[in-house]
C-alpha positions in Angstrom: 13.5 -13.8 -4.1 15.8 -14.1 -1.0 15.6 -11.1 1.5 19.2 -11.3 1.9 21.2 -9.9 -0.9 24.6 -9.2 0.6 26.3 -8.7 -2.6 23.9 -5.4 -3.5 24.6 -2.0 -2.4 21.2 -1.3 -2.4 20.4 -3.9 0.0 22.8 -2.3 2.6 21.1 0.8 1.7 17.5 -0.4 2.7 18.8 -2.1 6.0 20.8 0.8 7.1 18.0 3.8 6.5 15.4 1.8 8.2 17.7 1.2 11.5 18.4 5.1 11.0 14.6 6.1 10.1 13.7 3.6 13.6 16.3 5.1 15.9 15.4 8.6 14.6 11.7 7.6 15.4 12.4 6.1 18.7 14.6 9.5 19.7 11.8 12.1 18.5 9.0 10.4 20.2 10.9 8.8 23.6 10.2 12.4 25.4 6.7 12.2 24.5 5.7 8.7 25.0 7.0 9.0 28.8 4.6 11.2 29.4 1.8 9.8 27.2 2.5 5.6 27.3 -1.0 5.0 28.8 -2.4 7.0 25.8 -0.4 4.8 23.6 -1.6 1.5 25.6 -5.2 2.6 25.0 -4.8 3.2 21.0 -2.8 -0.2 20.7 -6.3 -2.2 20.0 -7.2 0.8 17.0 -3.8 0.4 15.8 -3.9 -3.6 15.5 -7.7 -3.3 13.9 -6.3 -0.8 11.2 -3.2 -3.3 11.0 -5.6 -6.0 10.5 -8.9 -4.5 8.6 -6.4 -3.0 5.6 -3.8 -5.8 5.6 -7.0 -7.8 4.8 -8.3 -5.4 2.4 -5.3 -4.8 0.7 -4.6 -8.8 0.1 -8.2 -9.2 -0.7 -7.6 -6.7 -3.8 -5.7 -9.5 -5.3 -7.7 -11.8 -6.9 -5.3 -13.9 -8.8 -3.0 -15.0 -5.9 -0.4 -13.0 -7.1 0.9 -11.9 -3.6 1.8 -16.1 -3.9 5.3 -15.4 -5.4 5.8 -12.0 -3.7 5.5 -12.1 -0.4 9.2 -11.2 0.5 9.0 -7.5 -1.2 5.6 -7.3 0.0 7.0 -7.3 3.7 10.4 -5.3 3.1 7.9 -2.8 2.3 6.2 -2.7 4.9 9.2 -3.2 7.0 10.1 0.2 5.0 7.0 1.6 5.8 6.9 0.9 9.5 10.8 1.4 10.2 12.1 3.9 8.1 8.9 6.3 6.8 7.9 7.7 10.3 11.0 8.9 12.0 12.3 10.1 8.5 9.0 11.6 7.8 8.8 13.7 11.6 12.0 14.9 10.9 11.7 16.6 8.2 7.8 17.6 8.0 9.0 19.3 10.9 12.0 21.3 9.2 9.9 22.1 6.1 6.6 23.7 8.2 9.8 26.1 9.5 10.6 26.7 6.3 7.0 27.4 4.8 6.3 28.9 7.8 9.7 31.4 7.1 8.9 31.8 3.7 5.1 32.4 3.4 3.9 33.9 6.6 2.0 32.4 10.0 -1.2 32.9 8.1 -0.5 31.0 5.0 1.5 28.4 7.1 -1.6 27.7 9.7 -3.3 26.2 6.9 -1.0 24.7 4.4 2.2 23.7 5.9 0.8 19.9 6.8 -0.4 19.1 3.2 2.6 20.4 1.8 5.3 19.3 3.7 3.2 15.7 4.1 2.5 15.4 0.5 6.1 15.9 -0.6 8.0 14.3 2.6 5.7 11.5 3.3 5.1 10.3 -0.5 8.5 10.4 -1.3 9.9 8.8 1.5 7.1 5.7 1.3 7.9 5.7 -2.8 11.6 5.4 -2.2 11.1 2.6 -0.3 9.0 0.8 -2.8 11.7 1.9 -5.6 13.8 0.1 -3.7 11.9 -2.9 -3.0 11.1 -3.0 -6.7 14.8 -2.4 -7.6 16.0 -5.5 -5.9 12.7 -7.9 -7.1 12.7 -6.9 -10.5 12.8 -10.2 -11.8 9.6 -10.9 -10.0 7.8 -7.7 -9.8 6.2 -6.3 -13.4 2.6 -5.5 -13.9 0.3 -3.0 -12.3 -1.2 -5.5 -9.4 2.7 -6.2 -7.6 3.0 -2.1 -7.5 -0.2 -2.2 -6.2 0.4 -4.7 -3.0 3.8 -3.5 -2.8 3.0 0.2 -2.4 -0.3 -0.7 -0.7 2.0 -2.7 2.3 4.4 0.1 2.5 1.5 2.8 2.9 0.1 0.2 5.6 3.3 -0.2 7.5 3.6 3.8 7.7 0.2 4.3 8.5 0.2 1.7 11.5 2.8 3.1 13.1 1.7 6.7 11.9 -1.3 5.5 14.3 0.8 4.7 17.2 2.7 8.6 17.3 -0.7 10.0 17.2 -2.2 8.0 20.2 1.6 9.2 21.9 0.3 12.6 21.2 -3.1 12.7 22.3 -2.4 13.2 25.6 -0.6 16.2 25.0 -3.7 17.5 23.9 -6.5 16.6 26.4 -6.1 19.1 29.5 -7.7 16.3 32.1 -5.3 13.2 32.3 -7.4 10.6 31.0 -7.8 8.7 27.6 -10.5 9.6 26.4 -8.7 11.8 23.5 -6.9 8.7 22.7 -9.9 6.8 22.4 -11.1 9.5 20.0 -8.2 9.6 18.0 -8.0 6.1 17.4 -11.7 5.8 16.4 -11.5 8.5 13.6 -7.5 6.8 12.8 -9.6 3.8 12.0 -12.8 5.5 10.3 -10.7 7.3 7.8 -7.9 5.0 7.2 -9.6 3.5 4.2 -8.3 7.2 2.5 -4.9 7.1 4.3 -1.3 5.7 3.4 -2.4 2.6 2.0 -4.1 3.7 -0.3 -1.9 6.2 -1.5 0.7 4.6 -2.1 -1.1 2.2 -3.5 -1.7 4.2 -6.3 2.1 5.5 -6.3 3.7 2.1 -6.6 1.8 1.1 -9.7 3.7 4.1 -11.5 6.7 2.6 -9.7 6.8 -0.9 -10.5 6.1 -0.2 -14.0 8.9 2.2 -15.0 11.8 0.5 -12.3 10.2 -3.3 -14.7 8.9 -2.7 -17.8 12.5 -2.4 -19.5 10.5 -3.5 -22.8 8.9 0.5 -22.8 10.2 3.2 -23.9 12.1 5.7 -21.3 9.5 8.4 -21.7 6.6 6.2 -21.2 8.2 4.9 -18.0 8.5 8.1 -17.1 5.4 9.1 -18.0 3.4 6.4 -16.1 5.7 7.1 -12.8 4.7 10.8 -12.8 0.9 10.1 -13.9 0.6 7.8 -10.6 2.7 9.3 -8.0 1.9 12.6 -8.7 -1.9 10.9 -8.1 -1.2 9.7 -5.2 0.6 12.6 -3.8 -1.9 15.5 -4.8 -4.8 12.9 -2.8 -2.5 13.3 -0.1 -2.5 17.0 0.0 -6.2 17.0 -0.8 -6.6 15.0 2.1 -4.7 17.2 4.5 -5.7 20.7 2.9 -8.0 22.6 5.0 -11.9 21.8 5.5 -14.5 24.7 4.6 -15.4 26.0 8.3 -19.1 25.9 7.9 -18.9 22.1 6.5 -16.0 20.2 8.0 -17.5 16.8 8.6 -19.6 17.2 5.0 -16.1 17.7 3.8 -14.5 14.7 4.9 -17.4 12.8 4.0 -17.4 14.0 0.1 -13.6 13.7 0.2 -13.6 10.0 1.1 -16.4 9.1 -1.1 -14.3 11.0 -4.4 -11.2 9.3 -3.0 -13.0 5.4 -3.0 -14.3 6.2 -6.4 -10.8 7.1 -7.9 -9.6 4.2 -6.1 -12.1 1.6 -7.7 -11.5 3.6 -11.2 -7.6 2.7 -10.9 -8.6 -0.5 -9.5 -10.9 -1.2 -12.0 -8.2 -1.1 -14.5 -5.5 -2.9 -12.3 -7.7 -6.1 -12.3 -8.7 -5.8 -16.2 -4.7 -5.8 -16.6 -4.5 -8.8 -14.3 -7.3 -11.0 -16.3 -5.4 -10.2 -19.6 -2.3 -11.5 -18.2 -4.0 -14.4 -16.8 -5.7 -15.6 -20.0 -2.4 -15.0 -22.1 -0.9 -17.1 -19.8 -3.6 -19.8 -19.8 -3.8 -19.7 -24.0 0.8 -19.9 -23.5 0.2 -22.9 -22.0 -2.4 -24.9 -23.6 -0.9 -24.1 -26.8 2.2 -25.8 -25.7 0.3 -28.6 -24.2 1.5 -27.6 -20.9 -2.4 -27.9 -19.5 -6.1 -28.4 -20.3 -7.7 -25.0 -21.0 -11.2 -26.2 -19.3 -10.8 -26.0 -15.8 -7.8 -23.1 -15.8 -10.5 -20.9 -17.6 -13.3 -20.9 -14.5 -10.3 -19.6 -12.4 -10.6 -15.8 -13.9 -12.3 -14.4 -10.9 -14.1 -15.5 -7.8 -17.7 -15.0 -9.4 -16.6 -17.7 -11.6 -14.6 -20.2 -9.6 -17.9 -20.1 -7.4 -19.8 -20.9 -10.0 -17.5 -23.5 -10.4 -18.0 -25.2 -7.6 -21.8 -25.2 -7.3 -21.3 -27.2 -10.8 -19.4 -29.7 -9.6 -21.5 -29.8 -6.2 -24.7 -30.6 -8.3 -22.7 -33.2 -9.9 -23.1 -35.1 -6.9 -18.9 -35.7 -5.6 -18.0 -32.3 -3.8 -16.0 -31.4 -0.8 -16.0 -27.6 -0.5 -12.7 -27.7 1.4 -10.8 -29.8 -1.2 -12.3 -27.6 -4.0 -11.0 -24.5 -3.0 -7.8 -25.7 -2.4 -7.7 -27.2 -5.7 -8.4 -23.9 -6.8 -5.7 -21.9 -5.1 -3.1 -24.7 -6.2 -4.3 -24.1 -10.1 -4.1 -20.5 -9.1 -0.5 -20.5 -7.9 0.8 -22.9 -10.9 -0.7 -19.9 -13.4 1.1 -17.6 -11.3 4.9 -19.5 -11.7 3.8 -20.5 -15.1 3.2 -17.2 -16.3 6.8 -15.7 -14.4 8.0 -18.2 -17.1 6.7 -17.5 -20.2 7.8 -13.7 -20.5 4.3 -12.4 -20.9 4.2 -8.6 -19.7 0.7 -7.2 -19.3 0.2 -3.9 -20.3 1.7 -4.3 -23.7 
């Protein structure tokens, strides 16, 4: 997939909402960083470790290599999620808590404006981005895993940059002008961001990918599968942000991340049982043709195996770890363009 696509509407669309959503970020929190910038210079190094510690995580959840033929919609989104989500999302999480804050009361509004407004603002501005993403690679985006990257780098894009207006703020709310709030902020940014954006959106974009792709289903399972995982994602975002029990807020947080994990590894779960039956239908598509050997393609289905791999050829006696694994991840990657060929869609 080429990035440029100056032919689609919907191209000109992404471009020109992210320069918006950045100029609209930039103008909301110019007056603040003045004031804050040494706040913002002290969270930088929490902000690269979340950028680095998810990015890694949420590449290491693929275990077939298929980020290999995706990597250009994996970064529009999180170009998406870093540009256009934040200043987008402060706009208007701002307008609604007015408006919740009109309609319901200050009492109901203390607690529940922020996981109301950020569930439906934040979600849908991060899943319109991945709609689009997935609109314009929809020849190379199509089972649960590309919805997962995708809408795990969009989530990380918003959530680093999420990081950065939160350091910007801390020094609005420390009365002594030092950094130690900003220190604070970005320790518990970087403790809890294994339950933040990433991981929401995660879960959105494989209801995403699947009804924008799977043309071959009908329009009410699309439809079905879209609301089933957004809504999932979304409702862990307001369960997130609703408010802690006053005599047990850290207990709280703690039970709420370990139920959030768990969820995530039952999706997950699931997400890499889809990607194995895709890889083995792919393998059997191709040794039937005579395309390849089914031997050695068959210890690539997961790492435990392609370890296990290796140590047998190491007690053979002619082993170079190096050349091995990269032998590996070239068998790997000719699955994954073999496999874009053959028109095999996992789920059937």
């Amino acid at each position: 997939m080429k990035w440029f696509q100056p032919k689609s509407a919907l191209f000109w669309a992404y471009c020109l909402i992210s320069f918006l959503g950045l100029a609209g970020l930039v103008l909301q929190l110019a007056p603040v960083a003045a004031l804050t910038w040494r706040d913002i210079l002290v969270g930088l190094p929490f902000t690269l470790a979340t950028l680095l510690v998810f990015g890694w995580l949420v590449l290491h959840l693929d275990r077939l290599r298929a980020r290999r033929r995706i990597r250009t919609p994996l970064v529009m989104g999180f170009l998406w999620g870093a540009l256009a989500g934040p200043g987008i999302a402060m706009f208007a999480n701002d307008n609604n808590m007015r408006i919740i804050e009109n309609l319901a009361g200050d009492a109901f509004a203390i607690d529940w404006q922020a996981p109301i407004s950020a569930a439906i603002v934040e979600e849908a501005v991060k899943g319109i981005g991945v709609f689009a993403v997935a609109w314009l690679a929809r020849p190379l985006l199509n089972r649960p895993m590309h919805g997962l990257l995708l809408g795990g780098c969009t989530g990380l894009g918003f959530q680093v940059v999420e990081n950065i207006t939160y350091s910007a703020n801390a020094g609005l709310l420390s009365a002594q002008d030092n950094s130690a709030t900003a220190v604070l902020v970005g320790i518990v940014r970087l403790l809890t961001g294994i339950t933040s954006h990433w991981m929401l959106t995660a879960l959105a974009g494989i209801g995403i990918v699947l009804a924008v792709a799977r043309s071959d289903w009908p329009a009410g399972r699309r439809a079905l599968v879209f609301v089933v995982f957004y809504l999932l994602g979304a409702a862990l975002h307001f369960g997130w942000d609703a408010p802690s029990p006053a005599n047990i807020p850290v207990g709280s947080i703690l039970a709420r991340t370990i139920l959030y994990i768990l969820i995530f590894a039952a999706v997950y779960t699931w997400v890499v049982h889809t990607e194995r039956q895709w890889f083995r239908a792919v393998v059997n598509w191709a040794v039937t043709r005579g395309i390849a050997p089914a031997g050695e393609l068959s210890t690539l289905i997961s790492r435990r195996s392609r370890r296990r791999a290796r140590k047998a050829e190491q007690l053979s006696g002619q082993y170079n770890r190096r050349h091995q694994v990269q032998r590996q991840r070239v068998l790997l990657d000719w699955v994954q363009d073999t496999g874009a060929g053959s028109g095999i869609r996992i789920p059937v």
